[in-house]
MARFIMAR-260431 format. One line per 10 residues: their letters; for each residue x, y, z of C-alpha. Coordinates in nm, 4 decimals, m for minus. Layout:
<pts>
A) X:Y:Z | ...
</pts>
This chain:
<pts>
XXXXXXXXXX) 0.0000:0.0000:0.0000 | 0.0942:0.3571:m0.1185 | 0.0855:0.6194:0.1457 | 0.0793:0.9691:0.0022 | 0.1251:1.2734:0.1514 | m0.0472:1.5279:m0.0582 | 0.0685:1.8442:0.1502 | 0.4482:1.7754:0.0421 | 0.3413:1.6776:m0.3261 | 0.1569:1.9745:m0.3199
XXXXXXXXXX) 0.4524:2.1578:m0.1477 | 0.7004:2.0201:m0.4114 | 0.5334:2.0392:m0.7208 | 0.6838:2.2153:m1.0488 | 0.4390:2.4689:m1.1903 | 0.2057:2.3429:m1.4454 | m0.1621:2.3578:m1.6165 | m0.3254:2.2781:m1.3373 | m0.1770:2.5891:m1.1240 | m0.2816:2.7848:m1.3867
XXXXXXXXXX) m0.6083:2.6948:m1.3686 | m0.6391:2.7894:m1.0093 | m0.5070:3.0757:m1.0636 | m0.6978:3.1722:m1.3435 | m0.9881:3.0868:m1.1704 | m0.8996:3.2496:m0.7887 | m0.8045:3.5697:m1.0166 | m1.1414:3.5769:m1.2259 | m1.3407:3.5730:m0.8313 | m1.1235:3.8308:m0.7056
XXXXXXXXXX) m1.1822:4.0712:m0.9600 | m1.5713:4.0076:m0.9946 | m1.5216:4.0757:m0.5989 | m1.3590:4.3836:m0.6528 | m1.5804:4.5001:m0.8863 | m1.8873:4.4719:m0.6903 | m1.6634:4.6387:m0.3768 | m1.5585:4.9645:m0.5968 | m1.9096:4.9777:m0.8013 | m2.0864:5.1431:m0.4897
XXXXXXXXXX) m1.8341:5.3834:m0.4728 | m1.8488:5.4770:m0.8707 | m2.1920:5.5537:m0.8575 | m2.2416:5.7166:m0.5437 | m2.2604:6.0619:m0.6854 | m2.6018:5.9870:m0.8862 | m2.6970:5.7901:m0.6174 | m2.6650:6.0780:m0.4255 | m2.8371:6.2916:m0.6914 | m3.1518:6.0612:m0.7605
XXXXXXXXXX) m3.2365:5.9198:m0.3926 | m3.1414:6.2981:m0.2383 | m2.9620:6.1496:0.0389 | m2.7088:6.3673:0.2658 | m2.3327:6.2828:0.2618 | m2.3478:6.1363:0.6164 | m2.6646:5.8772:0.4940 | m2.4504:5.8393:0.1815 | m2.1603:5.7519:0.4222 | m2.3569:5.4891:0.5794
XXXXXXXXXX) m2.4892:5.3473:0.2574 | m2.1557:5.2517:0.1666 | m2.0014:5.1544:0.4926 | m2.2627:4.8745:0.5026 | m2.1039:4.6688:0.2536 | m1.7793:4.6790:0.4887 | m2.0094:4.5940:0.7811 | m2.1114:4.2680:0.5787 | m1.7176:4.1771:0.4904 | m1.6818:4.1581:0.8384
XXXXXXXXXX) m1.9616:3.9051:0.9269 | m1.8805:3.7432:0.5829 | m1.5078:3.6727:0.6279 | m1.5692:3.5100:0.9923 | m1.8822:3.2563:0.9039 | m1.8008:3.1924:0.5584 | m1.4616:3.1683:0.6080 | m1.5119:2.9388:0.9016 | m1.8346:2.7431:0.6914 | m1.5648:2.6349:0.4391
XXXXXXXXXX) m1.3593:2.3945:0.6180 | m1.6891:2.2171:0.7372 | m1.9060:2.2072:0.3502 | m1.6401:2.2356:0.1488 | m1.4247:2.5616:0.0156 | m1.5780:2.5358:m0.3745 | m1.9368:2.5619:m0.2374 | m1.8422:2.7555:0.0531 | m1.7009:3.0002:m0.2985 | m2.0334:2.9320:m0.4919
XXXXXXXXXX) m2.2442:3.0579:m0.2341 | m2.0070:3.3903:m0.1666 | m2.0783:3.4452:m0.5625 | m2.4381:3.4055:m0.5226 | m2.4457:3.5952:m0.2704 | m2.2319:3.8818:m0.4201 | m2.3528:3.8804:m0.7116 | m2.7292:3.8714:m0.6457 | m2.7415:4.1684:m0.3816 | m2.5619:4.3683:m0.5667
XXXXXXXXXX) m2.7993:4.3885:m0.8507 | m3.0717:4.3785:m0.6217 | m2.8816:4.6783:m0.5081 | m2.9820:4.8050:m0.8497 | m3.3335:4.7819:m0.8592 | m3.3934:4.9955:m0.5070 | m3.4866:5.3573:m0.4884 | m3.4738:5.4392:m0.1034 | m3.1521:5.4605:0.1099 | m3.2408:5.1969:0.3563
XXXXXXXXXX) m3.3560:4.9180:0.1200 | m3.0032:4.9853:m0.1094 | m2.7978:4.9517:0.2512 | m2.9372:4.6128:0.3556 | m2.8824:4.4934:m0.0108 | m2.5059:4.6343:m0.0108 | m2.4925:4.4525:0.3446 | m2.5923:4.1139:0.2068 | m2.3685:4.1277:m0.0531 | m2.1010:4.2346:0.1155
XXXXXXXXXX) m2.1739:3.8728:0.3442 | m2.0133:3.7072:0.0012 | m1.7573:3.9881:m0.0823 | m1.6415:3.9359:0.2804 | m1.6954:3.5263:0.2537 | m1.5226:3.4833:m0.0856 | m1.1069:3.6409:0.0542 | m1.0181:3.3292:0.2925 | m1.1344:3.0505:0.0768 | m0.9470:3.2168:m0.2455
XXXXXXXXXX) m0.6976:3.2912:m0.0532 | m0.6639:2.9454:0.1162 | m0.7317:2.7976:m0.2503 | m0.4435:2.9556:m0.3809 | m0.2102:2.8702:m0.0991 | m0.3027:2.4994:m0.0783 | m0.2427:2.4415:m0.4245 | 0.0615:2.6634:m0.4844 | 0.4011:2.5366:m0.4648 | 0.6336:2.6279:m0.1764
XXXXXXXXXX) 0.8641:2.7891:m0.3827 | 0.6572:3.0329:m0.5313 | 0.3541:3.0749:m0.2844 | 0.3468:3.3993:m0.1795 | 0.3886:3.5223:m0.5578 | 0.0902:3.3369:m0.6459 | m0.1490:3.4806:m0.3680 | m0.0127:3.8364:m0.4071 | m0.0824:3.8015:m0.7951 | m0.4353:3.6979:m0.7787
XXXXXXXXXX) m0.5110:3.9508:m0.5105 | m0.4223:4.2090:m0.7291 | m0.7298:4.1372:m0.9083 | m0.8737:4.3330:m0.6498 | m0.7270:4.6692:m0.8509 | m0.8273:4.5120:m1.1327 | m1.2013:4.4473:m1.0594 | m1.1680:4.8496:m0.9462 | m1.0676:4.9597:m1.2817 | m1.3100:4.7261:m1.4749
XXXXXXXXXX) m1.5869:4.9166:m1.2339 | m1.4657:5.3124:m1.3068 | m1.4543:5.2109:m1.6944 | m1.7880:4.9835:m1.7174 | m1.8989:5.2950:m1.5018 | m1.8269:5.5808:m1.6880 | m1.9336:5.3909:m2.0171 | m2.3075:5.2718:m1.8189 | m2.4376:5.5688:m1.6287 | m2.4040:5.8412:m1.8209
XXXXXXXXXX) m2.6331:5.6202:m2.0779 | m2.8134:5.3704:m1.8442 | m2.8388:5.5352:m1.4998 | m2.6456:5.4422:m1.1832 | m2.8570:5.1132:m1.1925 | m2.6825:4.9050:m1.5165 | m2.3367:4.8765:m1.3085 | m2.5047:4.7343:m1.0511 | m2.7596:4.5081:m1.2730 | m2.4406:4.3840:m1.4655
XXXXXXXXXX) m2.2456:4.2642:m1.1584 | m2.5450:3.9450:m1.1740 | m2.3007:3.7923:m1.4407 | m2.0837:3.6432:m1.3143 | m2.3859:3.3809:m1.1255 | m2.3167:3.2269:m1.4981 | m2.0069:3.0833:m1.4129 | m2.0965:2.9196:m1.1214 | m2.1486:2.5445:m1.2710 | m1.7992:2.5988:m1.5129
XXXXXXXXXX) m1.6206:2.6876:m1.1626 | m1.7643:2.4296:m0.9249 | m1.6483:2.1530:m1.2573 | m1.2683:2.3498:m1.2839 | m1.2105:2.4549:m0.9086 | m1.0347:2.1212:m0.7069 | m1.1582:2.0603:m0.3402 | m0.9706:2.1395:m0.0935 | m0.7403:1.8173:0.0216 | m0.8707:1.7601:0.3935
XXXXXXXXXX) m1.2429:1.7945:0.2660 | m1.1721:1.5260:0.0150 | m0.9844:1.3492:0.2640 | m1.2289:1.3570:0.5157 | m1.5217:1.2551:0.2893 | m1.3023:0.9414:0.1192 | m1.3197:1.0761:m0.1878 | m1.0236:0.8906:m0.3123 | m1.0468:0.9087:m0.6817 | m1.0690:1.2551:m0.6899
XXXXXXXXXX) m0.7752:1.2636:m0.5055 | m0.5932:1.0440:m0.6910 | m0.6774:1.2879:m0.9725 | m0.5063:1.5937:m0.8219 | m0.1982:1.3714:m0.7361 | m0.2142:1.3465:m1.1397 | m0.2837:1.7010:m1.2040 | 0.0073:1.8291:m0.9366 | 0.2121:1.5593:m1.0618 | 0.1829:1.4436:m1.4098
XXXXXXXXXX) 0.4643:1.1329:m1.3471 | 0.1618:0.9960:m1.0322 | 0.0261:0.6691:m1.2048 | m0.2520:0.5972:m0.9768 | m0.3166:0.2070:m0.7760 | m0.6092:0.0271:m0.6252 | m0.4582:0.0590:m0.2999 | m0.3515:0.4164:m0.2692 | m0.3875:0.6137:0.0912 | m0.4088:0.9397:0.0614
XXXXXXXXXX) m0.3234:1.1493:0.3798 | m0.1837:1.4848:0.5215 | m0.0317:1.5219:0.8961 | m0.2088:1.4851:1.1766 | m0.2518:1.9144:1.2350 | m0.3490:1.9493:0.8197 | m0.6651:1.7044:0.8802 | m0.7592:1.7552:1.1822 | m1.1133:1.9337:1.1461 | m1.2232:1.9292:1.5006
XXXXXXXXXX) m1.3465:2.2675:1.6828 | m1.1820:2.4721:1.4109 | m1.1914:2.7854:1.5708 | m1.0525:2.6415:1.8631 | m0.7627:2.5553:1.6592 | m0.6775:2.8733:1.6123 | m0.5692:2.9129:1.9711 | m0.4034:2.5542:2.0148 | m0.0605:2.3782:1.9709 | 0.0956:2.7544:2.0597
XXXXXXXXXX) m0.0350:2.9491:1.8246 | m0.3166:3.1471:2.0561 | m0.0754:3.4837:2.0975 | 0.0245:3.4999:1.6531 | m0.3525:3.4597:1.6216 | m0.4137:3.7814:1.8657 | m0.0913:3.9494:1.6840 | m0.2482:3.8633:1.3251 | m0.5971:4.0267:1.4489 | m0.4027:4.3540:1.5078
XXXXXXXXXX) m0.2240:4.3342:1.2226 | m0.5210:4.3417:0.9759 | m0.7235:4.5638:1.1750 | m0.4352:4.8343:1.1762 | m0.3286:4.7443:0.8215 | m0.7028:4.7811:0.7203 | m0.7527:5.0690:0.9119 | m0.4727:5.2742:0.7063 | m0.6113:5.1075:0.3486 | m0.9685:5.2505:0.4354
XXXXXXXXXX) m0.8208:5.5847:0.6228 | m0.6314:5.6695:0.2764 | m0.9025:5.6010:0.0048 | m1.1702:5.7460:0.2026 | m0.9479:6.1079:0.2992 | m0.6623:6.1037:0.0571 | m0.8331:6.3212:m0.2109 | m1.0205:6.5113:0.0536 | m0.6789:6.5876:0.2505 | m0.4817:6.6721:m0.0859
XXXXXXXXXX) m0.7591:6.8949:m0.2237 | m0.7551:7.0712:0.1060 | m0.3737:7.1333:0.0897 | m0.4340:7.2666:m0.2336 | m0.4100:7.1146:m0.5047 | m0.7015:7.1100:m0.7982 | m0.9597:6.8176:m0.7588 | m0.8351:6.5967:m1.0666 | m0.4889:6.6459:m0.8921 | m0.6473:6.4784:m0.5756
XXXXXXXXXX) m0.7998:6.2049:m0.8164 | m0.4775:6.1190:m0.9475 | m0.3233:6.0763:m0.6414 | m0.5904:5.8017:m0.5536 | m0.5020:5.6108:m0.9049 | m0.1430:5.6400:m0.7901 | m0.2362:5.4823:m0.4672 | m0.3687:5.2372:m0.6344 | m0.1112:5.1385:m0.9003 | 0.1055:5.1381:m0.5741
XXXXXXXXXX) m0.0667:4.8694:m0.4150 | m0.0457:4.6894:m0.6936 | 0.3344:4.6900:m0.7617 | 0.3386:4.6377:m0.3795 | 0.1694:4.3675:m0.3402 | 0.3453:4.1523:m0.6429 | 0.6666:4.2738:m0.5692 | 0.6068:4.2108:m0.1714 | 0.5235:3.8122:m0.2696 | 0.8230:3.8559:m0.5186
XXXXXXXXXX) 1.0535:3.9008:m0.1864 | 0.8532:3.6961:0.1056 | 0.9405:3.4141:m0.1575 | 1.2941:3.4949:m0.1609 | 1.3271:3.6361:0.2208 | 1.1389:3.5714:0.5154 | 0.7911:3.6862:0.5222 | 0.7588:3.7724:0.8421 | 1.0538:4.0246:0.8127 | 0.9579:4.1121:0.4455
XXXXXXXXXX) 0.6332:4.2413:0.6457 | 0.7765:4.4291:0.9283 | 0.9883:4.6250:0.6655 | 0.6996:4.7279:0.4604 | 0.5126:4.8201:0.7459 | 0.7947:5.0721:0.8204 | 0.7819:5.1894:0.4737 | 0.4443:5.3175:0.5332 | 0.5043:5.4563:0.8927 | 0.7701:5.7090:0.6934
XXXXXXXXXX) 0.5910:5.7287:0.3606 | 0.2386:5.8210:0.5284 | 0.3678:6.0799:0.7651 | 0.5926:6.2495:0.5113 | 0.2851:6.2936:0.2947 | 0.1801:6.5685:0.5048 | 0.5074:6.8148:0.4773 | 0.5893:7.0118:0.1433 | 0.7843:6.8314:m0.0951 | 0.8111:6.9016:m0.4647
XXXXXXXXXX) 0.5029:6.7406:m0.6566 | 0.6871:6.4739:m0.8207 | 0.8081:6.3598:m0.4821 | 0.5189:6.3745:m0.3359 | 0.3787:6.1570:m0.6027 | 0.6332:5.9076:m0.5217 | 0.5779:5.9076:m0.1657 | 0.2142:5.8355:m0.2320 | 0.2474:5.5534:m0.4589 | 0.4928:5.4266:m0.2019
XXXXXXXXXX) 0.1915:5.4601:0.0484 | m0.0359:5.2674:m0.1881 | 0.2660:4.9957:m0.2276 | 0.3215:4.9476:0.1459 | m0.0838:4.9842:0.2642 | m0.2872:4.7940:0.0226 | 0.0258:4.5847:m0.0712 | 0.1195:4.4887:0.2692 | m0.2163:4.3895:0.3220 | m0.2523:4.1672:0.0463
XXXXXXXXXX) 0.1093:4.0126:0.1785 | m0.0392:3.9612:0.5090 | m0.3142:3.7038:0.3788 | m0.0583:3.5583:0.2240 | 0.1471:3.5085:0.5390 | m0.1470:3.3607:0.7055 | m0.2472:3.1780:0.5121 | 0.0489:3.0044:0.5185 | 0.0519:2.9971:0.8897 | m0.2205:2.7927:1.0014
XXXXXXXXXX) m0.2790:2.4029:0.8812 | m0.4735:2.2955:0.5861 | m0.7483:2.1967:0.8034 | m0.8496:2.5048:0.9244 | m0.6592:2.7663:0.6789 | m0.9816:2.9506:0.5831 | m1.1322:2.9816:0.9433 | m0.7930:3.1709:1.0596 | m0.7621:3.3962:0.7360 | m1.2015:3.4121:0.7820
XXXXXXXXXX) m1.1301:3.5062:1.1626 | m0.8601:3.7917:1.1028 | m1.0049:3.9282:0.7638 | m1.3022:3.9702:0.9959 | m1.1885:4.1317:1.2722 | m0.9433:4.3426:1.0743 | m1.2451:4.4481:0.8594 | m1.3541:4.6729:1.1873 | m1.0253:4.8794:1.0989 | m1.1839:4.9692:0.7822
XXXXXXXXXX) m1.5072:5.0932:0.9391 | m1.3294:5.2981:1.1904 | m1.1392:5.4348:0.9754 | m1.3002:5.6945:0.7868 | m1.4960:5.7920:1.0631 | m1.1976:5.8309:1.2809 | m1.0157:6.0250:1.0393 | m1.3026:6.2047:0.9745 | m1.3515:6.3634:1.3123 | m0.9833:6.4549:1.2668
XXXXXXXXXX) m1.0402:6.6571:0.9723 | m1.3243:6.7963:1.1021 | m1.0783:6.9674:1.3987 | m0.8967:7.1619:1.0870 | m0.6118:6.9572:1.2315 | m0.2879:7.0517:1.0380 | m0.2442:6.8881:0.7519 | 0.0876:6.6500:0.9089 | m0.1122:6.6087:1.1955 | m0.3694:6.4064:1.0156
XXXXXXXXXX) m0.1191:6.1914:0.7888 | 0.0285:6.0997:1.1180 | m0.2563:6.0109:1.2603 | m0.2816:5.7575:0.9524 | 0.0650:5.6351:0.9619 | 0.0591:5.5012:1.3426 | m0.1372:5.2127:1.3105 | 0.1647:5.1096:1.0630 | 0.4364:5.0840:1.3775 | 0.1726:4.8814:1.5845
XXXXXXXXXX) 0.1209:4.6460:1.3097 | 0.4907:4.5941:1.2753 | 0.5593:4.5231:1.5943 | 0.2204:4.2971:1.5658 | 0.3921:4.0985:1.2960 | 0.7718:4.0929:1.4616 | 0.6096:3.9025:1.7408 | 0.4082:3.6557:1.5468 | 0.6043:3.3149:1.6707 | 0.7001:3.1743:1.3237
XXXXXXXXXX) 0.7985:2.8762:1.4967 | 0.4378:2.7481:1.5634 | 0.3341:2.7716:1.2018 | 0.2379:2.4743:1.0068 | 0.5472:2.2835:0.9628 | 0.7086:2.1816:0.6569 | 0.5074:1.8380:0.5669 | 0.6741:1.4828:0.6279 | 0.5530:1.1676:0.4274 | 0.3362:0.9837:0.6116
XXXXXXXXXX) 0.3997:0.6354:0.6986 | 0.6782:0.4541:0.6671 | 1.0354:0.6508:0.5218 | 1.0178:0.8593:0.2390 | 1.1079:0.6302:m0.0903 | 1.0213:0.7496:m0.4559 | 0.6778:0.5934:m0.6049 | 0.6494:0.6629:m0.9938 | 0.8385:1.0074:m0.9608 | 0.5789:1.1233:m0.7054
XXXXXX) 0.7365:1.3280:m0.4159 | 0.6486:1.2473:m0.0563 | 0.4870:0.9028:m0.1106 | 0.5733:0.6690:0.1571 | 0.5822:0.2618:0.0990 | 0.4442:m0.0491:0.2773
</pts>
């Protein structure tokens, strides 16, 4: 009898088809979830105009997408390791997807806000199983690269809703961005045929064939046998209590330091795109100035985020971290003194690269810190809490401006969360993270050019 250990040939595996696929596939969520994230945002001027609504109601319509994230990331993060991660993802696109064209078809404030809430349950939902997607079926070597590159869908999906916007509503009303966000619900039955099951669902369920079909996929040299056991250690299959898990084997104080992380890190994301063109017009500078300082933001993240999986593949992630988080502690609070324009575009797009970056960095640092087994319940559980950062913030940062504050004062104010969150993430005890897989079973031999299958 074969015993396989599919977290080291997952581990081990040279980049093929099949990653592609999951990539392609994680990638295509996370920008039809950042599209129906930015669309609210795009249209909330006519919104504004047609429903008559003041800025503060206009405020809370939008904020109650976040407030849905937050409820989203914990239960449907936490649901996934129980029904399964592809239709714990299905039901985050229904649910997306649905509400936010329902969103569409309202015409009060508080009927539009409980829509935007209910999809935000799946915009919320859908970030820890992609996320833990991606990192269960990425290979070591290149794992944070892969989860940094499809979260940068998330820019993506915000582009794809400013240009279907500005093509839509001047022709169709505010309501065709939000009626077109239904299609992806169409994809649904391709996805749940492409997407692979997560490994300790299939394991748990004994659905050995299908497993002996990702051995294939992972492994093209895997010639599959009558007798093959599939398994994963003890810590990657154990499904019991998952939230419990969290805070067992050592790893109850990096859980705590992870929850600060995100909620600071998410706190200066949310801070920055809800002020920074507010703050900048205010210092002086023309409104489309302001703008562009928000699509340099942006463009930042982007470049941050790729590049910052580019070096936690090469470096230590955990340090990789901490030194971004610096980055934006100095970038932040130098936004607020003069500097020529060109430097101060730099400085911003550093901002963007070492906010929204780092934060796309940090799921992929979780990710890789908790077992298989319950993966999406710890990124669920610290996406969730973190998400409160994000509603604080622009209230926070609004009753700053509101104090005519000077202008460092309030970029300061921004750029302190960033030295709590490093020292967060310098205390995260790397040593209780899921260990590098063993083969299961007897010593490690070579079985058809499979890596990490054991022998009887």
């Amino acid at each position: 009898m074969r015993h396989i250990d599919l977290h080291k040939v997952a581990d081990e595996a040279r980049f093929n088809r099949f990653h592609w696929s999951v990539l392609l596939w994680c990638s295509l969520i996370i920008i039809f979830d950042g599209y129906d994230l930015a669309v609210a945002g795009i249209a909330l001027p006519s919104i504004m105009k047609e429903m008559g609504v003041s800025p503060t109601n206009a405020g809370f319509m939008v904020s109650s997408a976040l407030f849905g994230m937050m409820f989203g990331a914990i239960f449907l993060g936490t649901i996934a390791d129980k029904i399964g991660r592809r239709r714990a993802i299905a039901i985050c696109i229904v649910l997306f997807s649905v509400f936010t064209a329902a969103a569409g078809l309202t015409s009060d404030p508080v009927t539009f806000s409980v829509m935007r809430f209910l999809a935000g349950l799946g915009i919320g939902g859908v970030m820890p199983n992609v996320v833990a997607q991606m990192t269960e079926y990425s290979p070591r070597k290149i794992r944070s690269t892969m989860v940094t590159l499809m979260f940068s869908g998330y820019a993506v999906g915000g582009m794809l809703a400013a240009v279907v916007g500005k093509g839509l509503i001047e022709s169709h009303g505010w309501q065709s961005v939000f009626l077109a966000a239904a299609l992806p619900v169409l994809l649904i039955p391709v996805i749940l045929k492409s997407m692979p099951e997560s490994m300790p669902f299939l394991i748990k369920t004994g659905q050995t064939a299908r497993l002996q079909a990702i051995a294939a996929q992972l492994a093209p040299s895997f010639r599959p046998q009558p007798d093959d056991s599939f398994d994963l250690p003890q810590q990657d299959r154990d499904t019991t209590a998952p939230i419990g898990k969290l805070f067992q084997e050592g790893r109850g104080f990096s859980t705590v330091m992870f929850w600060v992380a995100f909620f600071m890190c998410l706190f200066m994301v949310y801070a920055l795109s809800s002020w920074l063109a507010k703050l900048m017009a205010g210092a002086g500078y023309t409104l489309g100035s302001a703008l562009t300082f928000v699509l340099v933001l942006n463009f930042g993240g982007m470049v941050g985020a790729i590049g910052g999986g580019w070096l936690a593949d090469r470096f230590h992630i955990k340090y990789v971290l901490v030194g971004m988080y610096l980055l934006a502690a100095l970038s932040i609070s130098l936004l607020g003194f003069p500097v020529p324009t060109a430097a101060l575009f730099v400085l911003v797009g550093l901002a963007g690269a070492s906010t929204i970056g780092t934060q796309i960095v940090t799921y992929a640092y979780v990710g890789q810190y908790y077992p298989m087994a319950v993966r999406s319940t710890g990124i669920g559980w610290a996406s969730g809490v973190g998400r409160s950062g994000a509603i604080l913030a622009p209230i926070v940062i609004g009753g700053l401006v509101a104090m005519a504050l000077p202008l460092e004062h309030n970029f300061m104010a921004i750029a302190l969360p960033a030295l709590i969150a490093a020292v967060a993430v310098f205390c995260v005890r790397h040593g209780r993270a899921a260990p590098s897989p063993s083969a299961v079973g007897a010593p490690d031999t070579v079985v058809a050019g499979l890596p990490a299958v054991a022998s009887k």
